[in-house]
Every structure is written in structure tokens, then in C-alpha cells.
Steps between C-alpha positions, in 0.01 A plus 500: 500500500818452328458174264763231521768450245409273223728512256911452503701619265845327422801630266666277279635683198838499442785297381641386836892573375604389820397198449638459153562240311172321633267749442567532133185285468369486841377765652671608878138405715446187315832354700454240730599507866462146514221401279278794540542789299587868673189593350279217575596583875391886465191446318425192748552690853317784320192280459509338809526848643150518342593769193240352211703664227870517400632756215804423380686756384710320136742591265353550114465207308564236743267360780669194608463605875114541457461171260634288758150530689329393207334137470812239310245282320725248383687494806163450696397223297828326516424496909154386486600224259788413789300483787707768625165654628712680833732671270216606249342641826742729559566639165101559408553713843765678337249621239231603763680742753385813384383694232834569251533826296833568318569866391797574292773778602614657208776710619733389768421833692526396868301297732265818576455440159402188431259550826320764266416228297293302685256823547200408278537124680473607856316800453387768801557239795784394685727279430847260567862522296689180577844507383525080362871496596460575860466150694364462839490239777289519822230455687314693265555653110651813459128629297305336807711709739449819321134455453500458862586818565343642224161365644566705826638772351362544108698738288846426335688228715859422370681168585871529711753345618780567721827516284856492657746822495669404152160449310331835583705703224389242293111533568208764526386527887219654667485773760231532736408394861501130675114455600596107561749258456345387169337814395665898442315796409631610193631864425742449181774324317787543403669334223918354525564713782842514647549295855483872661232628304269209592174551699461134586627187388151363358527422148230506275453170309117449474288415425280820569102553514433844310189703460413575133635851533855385458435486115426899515782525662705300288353648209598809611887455595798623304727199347768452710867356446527313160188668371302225750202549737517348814184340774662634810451845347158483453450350855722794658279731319190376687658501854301745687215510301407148528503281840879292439655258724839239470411141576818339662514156300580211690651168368822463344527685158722428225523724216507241152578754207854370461697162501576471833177627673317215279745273610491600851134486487510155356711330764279722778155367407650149418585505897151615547423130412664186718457279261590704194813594700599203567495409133675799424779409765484125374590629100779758682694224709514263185594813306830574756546112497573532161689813518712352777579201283634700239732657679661166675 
């Protein structure tokens, strides 16, 4: 019997230059859309999902992302002395999601290789990569949806979504064969391809459910472009040998690793929320008020 995924592992190294001049001191996933950090909201749906332990993958030297989960003595104290026991609440359950390992990234090598990190922490069972900067909304997460499948179907199972014409050159997509409308057996990918050249137009965006074999395999692929190694080579390399389907996600996606898709992503979920929204659209009309009296 093929034991369920435990553990998730979650990239964060980097210096998020595309988000520059914030991220000088704050790392990309610790910005908010809304209140709640991207990476609060990965490591979150990944616990609720029922994974027990999260490896995140750090740059050297600094664990900001992986601190945040820690207990904030002071600032717990300063609630309890408040009364602000609701608000306490919530951030002691901040501290008790899951089990939190941090593993520095030494070389900026690729995302295959900052997978092959996390080896020794996940070990010789399978397990999830969630990409923090991928946002979902719908009936269900994007990690509960691929689980799904993965349940039915254990093996790799890789997270899509159908991308329009001008985004395919843009993106890896699979090849392979429909089975359902939310579910594709999976035969390869190929990476940028031209409009033309393109087998489907499924992009792959995670997250994916891999078997443990994907670190031989990554282990055991040639650097690519720019010297790095990248996770969608070590998954082609197991198509065929090991059982691999395409979960088609659905929800509305927004992609948040630049300005506008963390804007965009803001104003989305803020409409997710009556009441938030109609704060939102209360601040905006006093905002064009004021714009409108400066130009009379």
C-alpha cells in the first residue's frame, strides 16, 4: 500500500528582484495579500490538506520565512495582558500548524535544486512541492485537489491549468491523454514551446505530489541553461516508469511573483469578502473624491 504524503516541501530562497525595493529586508513569501502572508497561506492549505510536516527550502544565513512560525513572546504577552484573547487565538495557531524545518540552499542552482535539498527531510516516501506564489480560489485548494487525484491514482500528480494562446510560449505544458475533465494521463512536458509546437495548452504550475525517486532523478540530470537544475526535469525523467497524471486545477489562479499579480491578487481576495470590499470601495470613492477635487 502506497503511504500518504506527509511532508510538503516549499521554496523560498532567493532575493525576489522583482519585487525590489521591498524585499531588501523582507523576504518575497513573507508579503501580505491582505494581512496574511503568501507563505502563511501555503503552509496553512498544506496543513489543512493534512501534510504534518513542511520543509522549507531558505537562503543561507537568513530564516525570516521559517521564524515567522515561531512563538512572539512579548507580543503574546502584550495580548493576554489586553484581553485580546480572540486575536492571541489565532496567532498561538499560527505556531501549531505543522511541524517547521528550514534547510538552507546554498547555491542558487534551480528549483530541481533546491528540491534536492529537502531529501534527508522527506526521506523514501512521497511527497508535495507547493510553489508559495501560486494563489488559488475555489471550492477546494489547489493541494486538496491534487491529493484528490493522487488518492485515486498514487504516483506523481502535477497541478494545471488551462492558459490562453499568448501564455503558452511563456510556460512548460504537459502532453498526454484527457481521462476526465479534471484529470489527464500524463506522457511529457515540454518546456516554452512555440504556439505550434504545443501539445496542449495545460500549464504546469503546481503544486505536484512526487514519489521519492524524483531526487535520483534529479540527482542524476545534467545542469541546464545558466548552469541551473530544474524539477520538471526530474519529473519528465520518471514519466513511464512511474504511474503520472495532470490534475486540472479549478478556481481562479493568480500568479503573485511580481507587482501586479500581488496587486491583482490583493483586490481579488478583498472581493472574496463583502464586507472587506465594501471597505475597500468605501477608502477608493473618498480617494477619487479627493482626486476629483483637485482637479476642479
Amino acid at each position: 500500500m502506497t503511504q500518504t504524503p506527509r511532508t510538503a516541501v516549499i521554496p523560498v530562497a532567493g532575493f525576489g528582484t522583482r519585487m525590489l525595493p521591498v524585499t531588501r529586508t523582507v523576504p518575497k513569501m513573507l508579503l501580505p495579500v491582505g494581512t496574511v502572508p503568501l507563505i502563511h497561506r501555503a503552509v496553512k492549505e498544506a496543513a489543512e490538506a493534512g501534510f504534518e510536516k513542511i520543509v522549507l527550502i531558505v537562503s543561507p544565513g537568513v530564516d525570516f520565512v521559517g521564524e515567522y512560525f515561531n512563538n512572539k513572546p512579548l507580543l503574546e504577552a502584550a495580548l493576554k495582558a489586553s484581553g485580546k484573547s480572540d486575536v492571541l487565538d489565532d496567532q498561538l495557531a499560527i505556531t501549531d500548524l505543522a511541524e517547521i524545518v528550514s534547510v538552507e540552499q546554498h547555491e542558487a542552482k534551480g528549483n530541481g535544486h533546491a528540491v534536492l535539498m529537502a531529501r534527508e527531510e522527506v526521506g523514501d516516501e512521497p511527497f508535495a512541492l507547493i510553489w508559495p506564489d501560486e494563489l488559488f480560489w475555489g471550492n477546494s485548494t489547489a493541494i486538496e485537489q491534487v491529493l484528490a487525484v493522487w488518492r485515486e491514482r498514487p504516483g506523481i500528480v502535477v497541478g494545471v491549468v488551462e492558459v490562453p494562446d499568448h501564455a503558452i510560449p511563456l510556460l512548460g505544458v504537459i502532453s498526454g491523454e484527457e481521462i476526465s475533465n479534471t484529470v489527464w494521463n500524463l506522457t511529457g512536458m515540454v518546456e516554452k514551446p512555440s504556439l505550434e509546437e504545443a501539445p496542449s495548452n495545460l500549464a504546469l504550475v503546481g503544486p505536484y505530489l512526487l514519489t521519492p525517486e524524483v531526487f535520483d532523478a534529479l540527482e542524476q540530470t545534467p545542469p541546464g541553461a545558466g548552469g541551473e537544475i530544474q524539477i520538471t526535469d526530474g519529473i519528465a525523467a520518471r514519466i513511464g516508469v512511474d504511474v503520472a497524471h495532470a490534475c486540472v486545477l479549478q478556481g481562479s489562479r493568480i500568479d503573485t511573483g511580481n507587482p501586479a499579480g500581488m496587486v491583482a491578487a490583493t483586490i481579488f481576495e478583498s472581493q472574496q469578502n463583502p464586507e472587506a470590499h465594501a471597505l475597500v470601495e468605501a477608502v477608493l470613492e473618498q480617494a477619487r473624491l479627493g482626486a476629483k477635487r483637485s482637479a476642479d
